[in-house]
Legacy VTK file of the C-alpha trace (Angstrom):
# vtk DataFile Version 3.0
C-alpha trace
ASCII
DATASET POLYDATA
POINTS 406 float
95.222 124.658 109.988
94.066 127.540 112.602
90.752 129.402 112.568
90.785 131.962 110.271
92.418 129.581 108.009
92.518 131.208 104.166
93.361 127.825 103.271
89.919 126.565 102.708
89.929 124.078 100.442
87.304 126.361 98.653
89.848 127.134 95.465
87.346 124.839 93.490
89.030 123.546 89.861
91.105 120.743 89.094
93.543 122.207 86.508
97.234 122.538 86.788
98.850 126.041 86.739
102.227 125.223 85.096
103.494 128.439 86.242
103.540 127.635 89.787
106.381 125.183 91.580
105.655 123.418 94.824
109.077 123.602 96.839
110.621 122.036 100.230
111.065 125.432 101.607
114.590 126.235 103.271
115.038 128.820 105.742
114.689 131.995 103.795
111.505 130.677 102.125
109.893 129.304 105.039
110.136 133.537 106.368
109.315 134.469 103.573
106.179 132.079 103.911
105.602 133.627 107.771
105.495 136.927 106.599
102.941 135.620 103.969
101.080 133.720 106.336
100.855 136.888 108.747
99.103 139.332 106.244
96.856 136.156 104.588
95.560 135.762 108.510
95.465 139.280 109.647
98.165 138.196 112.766
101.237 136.004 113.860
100.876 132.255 113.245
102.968 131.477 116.108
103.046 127.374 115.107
105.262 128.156 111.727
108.123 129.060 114.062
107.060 126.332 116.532
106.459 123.713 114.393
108.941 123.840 111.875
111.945 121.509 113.464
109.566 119.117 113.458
107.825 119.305 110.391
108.139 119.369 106.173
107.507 123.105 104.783
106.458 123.292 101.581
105.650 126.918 99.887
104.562 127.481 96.066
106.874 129.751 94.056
105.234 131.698 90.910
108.293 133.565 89.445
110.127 133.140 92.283
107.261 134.796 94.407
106.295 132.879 97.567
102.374 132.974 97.378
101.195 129.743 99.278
102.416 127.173 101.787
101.989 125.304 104.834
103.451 122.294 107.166
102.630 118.897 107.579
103.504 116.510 110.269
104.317 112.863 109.856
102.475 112.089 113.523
100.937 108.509 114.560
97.380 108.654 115.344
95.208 106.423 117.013
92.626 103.828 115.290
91.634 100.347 116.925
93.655 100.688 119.851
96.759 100.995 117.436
98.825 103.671 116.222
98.449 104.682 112.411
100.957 106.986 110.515
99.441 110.143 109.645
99.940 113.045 107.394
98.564 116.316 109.960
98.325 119.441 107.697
98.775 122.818 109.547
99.085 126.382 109.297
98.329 126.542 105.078
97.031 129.377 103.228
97.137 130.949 99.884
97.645 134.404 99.547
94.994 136.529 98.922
95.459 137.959 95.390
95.950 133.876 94.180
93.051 132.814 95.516
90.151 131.878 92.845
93.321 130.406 90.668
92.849 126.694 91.870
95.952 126.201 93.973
94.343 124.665 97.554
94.098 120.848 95.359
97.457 120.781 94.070
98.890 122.263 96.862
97.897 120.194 99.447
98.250 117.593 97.166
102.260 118.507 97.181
102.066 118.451 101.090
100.974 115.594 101.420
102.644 113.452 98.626
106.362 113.629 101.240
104.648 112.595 103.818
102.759 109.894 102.358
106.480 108.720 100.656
107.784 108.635 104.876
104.561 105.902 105.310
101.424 108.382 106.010
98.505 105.931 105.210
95.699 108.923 106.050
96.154 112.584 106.273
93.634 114.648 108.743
92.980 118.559 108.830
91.606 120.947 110.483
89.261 122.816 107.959
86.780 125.621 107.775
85.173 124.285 104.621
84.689 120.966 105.000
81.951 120.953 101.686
84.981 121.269 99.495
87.225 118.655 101.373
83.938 116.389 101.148
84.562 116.342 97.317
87.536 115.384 97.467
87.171 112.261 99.512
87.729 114.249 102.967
85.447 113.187 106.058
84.192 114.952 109.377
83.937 111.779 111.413
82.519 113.917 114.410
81.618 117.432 115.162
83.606 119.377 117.375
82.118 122.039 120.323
83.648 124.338 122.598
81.775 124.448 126.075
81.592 127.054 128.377
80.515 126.412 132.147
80.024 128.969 134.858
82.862 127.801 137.383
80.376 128.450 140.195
78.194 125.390 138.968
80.883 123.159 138.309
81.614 123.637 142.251
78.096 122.875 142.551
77.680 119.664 140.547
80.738 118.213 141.561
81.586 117.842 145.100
85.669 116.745 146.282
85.661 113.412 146.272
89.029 112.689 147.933
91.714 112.434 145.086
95.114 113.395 145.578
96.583 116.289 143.015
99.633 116.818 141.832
101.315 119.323 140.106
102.980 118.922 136.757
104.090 115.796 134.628
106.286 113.048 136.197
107.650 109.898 133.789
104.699 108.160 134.212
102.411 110.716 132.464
103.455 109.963 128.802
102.369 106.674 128.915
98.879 107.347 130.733
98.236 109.522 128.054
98.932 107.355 125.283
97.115 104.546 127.086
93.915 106.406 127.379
94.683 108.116 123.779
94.181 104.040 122.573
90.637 104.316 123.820
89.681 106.838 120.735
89.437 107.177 116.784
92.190 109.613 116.102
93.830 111.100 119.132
98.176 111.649 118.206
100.631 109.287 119.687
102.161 112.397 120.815
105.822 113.089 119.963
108.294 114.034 123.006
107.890 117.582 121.796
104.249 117.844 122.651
104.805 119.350 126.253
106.750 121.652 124.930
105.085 122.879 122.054
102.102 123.465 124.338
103.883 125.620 127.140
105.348 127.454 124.022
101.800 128.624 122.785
99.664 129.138 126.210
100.347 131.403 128.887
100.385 129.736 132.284
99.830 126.273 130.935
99.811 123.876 133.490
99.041 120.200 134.160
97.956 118.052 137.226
97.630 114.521 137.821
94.952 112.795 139.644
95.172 109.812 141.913
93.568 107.827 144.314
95.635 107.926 147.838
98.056 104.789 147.479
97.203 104.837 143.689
99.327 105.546 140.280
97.399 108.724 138.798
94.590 107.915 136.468
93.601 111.418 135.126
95.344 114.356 133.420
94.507 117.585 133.093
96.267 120.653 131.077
94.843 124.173 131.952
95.579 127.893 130.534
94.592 131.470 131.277
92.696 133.179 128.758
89.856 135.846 128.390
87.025 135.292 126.172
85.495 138.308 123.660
84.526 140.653 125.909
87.718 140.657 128.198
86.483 138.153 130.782
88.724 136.074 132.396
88.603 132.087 132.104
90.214 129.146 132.629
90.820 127.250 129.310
91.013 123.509 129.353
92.625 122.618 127.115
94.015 118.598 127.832
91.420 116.429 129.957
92.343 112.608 130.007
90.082 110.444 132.549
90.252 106.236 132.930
86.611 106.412 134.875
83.881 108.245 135.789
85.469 108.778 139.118
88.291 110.844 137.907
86.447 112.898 135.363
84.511 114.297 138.253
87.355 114.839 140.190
88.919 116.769 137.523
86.003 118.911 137.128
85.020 118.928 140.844
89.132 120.094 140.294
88.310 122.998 137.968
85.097 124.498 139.944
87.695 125.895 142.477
90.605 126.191 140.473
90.520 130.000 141.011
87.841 131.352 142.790
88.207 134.733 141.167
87.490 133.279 137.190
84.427 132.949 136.811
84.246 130.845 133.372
85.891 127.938 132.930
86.076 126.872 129.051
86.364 123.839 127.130
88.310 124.422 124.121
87.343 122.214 121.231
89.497 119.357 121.692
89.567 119.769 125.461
86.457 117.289 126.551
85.971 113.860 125.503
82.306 113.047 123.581
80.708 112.037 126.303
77.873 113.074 128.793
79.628 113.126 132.144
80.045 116.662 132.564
76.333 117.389 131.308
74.832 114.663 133.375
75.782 115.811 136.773
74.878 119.310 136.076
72.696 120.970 138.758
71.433 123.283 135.650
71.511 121.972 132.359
71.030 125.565 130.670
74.388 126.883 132.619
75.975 124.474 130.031
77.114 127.144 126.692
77.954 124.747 123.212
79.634 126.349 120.456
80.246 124.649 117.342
83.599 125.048 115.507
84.447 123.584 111.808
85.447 119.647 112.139
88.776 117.799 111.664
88.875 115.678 108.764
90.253 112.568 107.786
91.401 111.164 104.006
92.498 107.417 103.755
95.262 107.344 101.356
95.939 104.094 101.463
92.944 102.099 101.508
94.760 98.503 102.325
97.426 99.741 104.381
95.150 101.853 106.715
93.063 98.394 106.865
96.379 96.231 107.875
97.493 99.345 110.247
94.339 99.709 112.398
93.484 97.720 115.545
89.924 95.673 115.224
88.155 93.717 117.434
90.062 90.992 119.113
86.319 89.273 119.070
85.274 90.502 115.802
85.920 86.829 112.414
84.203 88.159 109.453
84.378 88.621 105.447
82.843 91.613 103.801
82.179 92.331 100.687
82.428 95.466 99.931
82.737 98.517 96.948
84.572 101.565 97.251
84.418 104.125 94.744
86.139 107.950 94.442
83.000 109.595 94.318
79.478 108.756 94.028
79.419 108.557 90.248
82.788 107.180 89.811
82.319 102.971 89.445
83.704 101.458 92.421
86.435 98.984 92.996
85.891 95.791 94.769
87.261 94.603 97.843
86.540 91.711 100.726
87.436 93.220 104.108
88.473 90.263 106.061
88.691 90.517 110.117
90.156 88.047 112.394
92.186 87.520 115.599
92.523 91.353 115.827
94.252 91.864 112.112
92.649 93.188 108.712
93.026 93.203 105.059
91.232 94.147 102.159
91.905 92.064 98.948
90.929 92.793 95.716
87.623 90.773 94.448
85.543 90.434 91.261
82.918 89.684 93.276
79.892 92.161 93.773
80.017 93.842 97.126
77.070 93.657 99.548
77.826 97.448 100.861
79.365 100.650 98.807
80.818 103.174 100.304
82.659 106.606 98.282
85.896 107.321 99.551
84.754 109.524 102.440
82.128 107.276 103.751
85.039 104.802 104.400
87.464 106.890 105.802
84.012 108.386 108.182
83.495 104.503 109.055
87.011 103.687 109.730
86.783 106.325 111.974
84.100 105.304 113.941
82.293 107.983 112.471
79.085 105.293 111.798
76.954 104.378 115.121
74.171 103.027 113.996
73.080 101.401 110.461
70.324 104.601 110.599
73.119 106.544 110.955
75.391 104.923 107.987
72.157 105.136 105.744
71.032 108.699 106.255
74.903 109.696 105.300
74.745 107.637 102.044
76.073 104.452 102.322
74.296 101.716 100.251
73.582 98.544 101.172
71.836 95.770 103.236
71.318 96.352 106.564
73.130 92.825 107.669
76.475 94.005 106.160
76.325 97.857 107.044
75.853 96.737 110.722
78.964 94.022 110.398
80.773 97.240 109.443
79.490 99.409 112.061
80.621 96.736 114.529
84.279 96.768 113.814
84.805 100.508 114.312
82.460 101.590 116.767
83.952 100.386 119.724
85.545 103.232 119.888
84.533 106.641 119.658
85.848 109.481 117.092
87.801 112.400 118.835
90.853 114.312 118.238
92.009 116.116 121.097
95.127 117.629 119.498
94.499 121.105 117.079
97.000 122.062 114.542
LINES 2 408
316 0 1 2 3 4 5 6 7 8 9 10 11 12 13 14 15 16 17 18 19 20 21 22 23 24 25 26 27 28 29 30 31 32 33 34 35 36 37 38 39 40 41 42 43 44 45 46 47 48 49 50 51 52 53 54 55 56 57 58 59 60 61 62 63 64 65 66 67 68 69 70 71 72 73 74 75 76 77 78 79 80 81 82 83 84 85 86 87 88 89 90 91 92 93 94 95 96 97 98 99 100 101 102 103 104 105 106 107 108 109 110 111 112 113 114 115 116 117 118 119 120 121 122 123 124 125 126 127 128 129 130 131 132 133 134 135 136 137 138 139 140 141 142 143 144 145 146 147 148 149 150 151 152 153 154 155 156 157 158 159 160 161 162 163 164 165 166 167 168 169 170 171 172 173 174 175 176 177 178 179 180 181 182 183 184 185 186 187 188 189 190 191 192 193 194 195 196 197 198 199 200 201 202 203 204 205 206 207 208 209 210 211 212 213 214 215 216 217 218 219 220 221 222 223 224 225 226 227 228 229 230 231 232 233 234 235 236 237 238 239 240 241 242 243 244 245 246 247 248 249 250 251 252 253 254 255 256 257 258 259 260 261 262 263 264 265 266 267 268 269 270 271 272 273 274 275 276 277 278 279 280 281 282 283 284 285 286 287 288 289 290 291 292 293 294 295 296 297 298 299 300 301 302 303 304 305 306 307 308 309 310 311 312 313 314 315
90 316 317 318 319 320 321 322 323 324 325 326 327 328 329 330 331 332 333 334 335 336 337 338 339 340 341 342 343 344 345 346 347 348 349 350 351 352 353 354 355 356 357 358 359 360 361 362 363 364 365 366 367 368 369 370 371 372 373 374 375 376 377 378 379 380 381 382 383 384 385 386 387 388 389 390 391 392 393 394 395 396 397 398 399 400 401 402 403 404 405
């Protein structure tokens, strides 16, 4: 889903409309659907022409009237070190006389189900109401900012430190990416159309790869032109991979004289990693601009299988009982998570759990949503403190972040 997405997930009602047929959508539908999709959003969603090879189109048909759709992509993401299949949702809406009639569930519902039937085990989302998606067992695992840096401190903070630059991707850069894409909650293992798809949509992208001298590169870093609101140029980052320290400030050290003439450069939402290197070197703190956007989300669709998909732990022999339920008032089913040599499973169990969780507090802790037991507790989950910290441990190694928007 984009911005201005009208597909909120705010249509708020749970009954079927009868009249109205969810459909794989062939050619004529799908521009049918576009030109929809254009006057839902006020302009062009470039991604429905894009995306489509690559994706399953579904619209809804109410007497033969196209009046809500979207794509979703059956695309591996990354939990544990391991890649899980994924339902991505993208580029829905409803059109604007339907909306109040209840369609967002069952539609997305209808997106979904295909996907899920190819092996999707979760589905994630970018959403601008994430209070609707909560009640329907939809999590925000982490928030998501967009940072904005004068280009003259970023010269400042971050002198050259030596590392060789080179322009463009070579054969080695897929699997660099994917590599450091293992060290996250949720980043794609991208398809071979990624590069692609990314040149398509941003003028000037570009992307260099950093190195040591006598070294195989061990940073990556995809850059656009763009202006922000009021017509100022900036440099848009919009991919930035780093294995240490040492290469993230190289990349930025990269970016503060990337062109001496822009004077902003700008970290799109999914374009820094959560963590404080950049803020941390800063000469001046308060040059540093956060905005926050809406979240991605993440729904587990199939508890067991997401369990047996995921990496864990390699260190990490434990049995949990736990409870699960749909939502907080719904009575929960019981599991024991068991965790061992690196593998998972939950199993069914009569036996009282020691933790509960509702359906988006697990998929929040599977994605290493959880830090702390504080943390766990102020967001609902119910338990002792023993067991919510054994569940803490086996996803926090590695942080939430999903550096791919769609």
């Amino acid at each position: 889903m984009t911005d201005n997405d009208p597909d909120t997930l705010d249509d708020v009602g749970e009954e079927a409309d009868e009249e109205v047929e969810v459909v794989a959508a062939d050619e004529a539908l799908w521009n049918r659907y576009t030109d929809l999709a254009t006057r839902s959003y006020g302009h062009p969603i470039p991604d429905l022409a894009h995306l489509q090879p690559y994706a399953d189109t579904r619209v809804a048909l109410r007497g033969g009237q196209v009046i809500a759709g979207g794509l979703g992509l059956l695309v591996p993401q990354y939990f544990g070190g391991r890649p899980v299949p994924a339902a991505c949702m993208a580029a829905g809406c409803v059109a604007p006389e339907e909306r109040g009639r209840h369609l967002t569930t069952r539609l997305l519902a209808d997106r979904i189900r295909p996907l899920r039937d190819q092996g999707a085990v979760l589905a994630t989302v970018w959403t601008t109401s994430s209070g609707y998606g909560h009640r329907l067992g939809w999590a925000a695992p982490a928030p998501a900012f967009t940072w904005t840096i004068p280009t003259e401190e970023l010269r400042r903070s971050f002198p050259d430190t030596g590392y060789q630059i080179s322009h463009g991707t070579s054969p080695q850069t897929p699997s660099l990416q994917q590599e450091l894409a293992a060290g996250w909650n949720g980043p794609w293992q991208r398809p071979s159309w990624w590069q692609t798809w990314q040149a398509d949509k941003h003028p000037q992208y570009a992307t260099y790869r950093f190195h040591l001298p006598g070294h195989a590169p061990s940073g990556l870093l995809s850059v656009a032109s763009g202006h922000d609101d009021t017509g100022q140029r900036q440099v848009v980052v919009h991919d930035f991979w780093a294995r240490t320290g040492g290469d993230a400030a190289a990349m930025l050290a990269f970016l503060g004289r990337y062109n001496s003439r822009i004077p902003i450069v700008l970290f799109q939402r999914t374009g820094l990693p959560p963590t404080p290197v950049l803020l941390e070197q800063l000469h001046r703190i308060g040059s540093a601009a956060a905005r926050h956007w809406h979240p991605w989300m993440i729904r587990i669709l199939d508890l067991g299988e997401a369990i047996r998909r995921r990496g864990w732990p390699p260190s990490l022999n434990t049995a949990i009982p736990i409870e699960v339920a749909d939502t907080p008032t719904a009575p929960p089913a019981r599991y024991t998570l068991l965790i061992g040599d690196g593998q998972a499973d939950l199993e069914p169990s009569s036996a009282p759990g020691r933790c509960t969780l509702t359906r988006r507090q697990f998929a929040a802790w599977y994605a290493g949503g959880y830090r702390t037991t504080t943390a766990a507790a102020l967001a609902g989950v119910d338990g002792d403190q023993a067991t919510i910290a054994d569940l803490i441990r086996a996803t926090s190694d590695r942080e939430p972040w999903l550096p791919e928007h769609f």
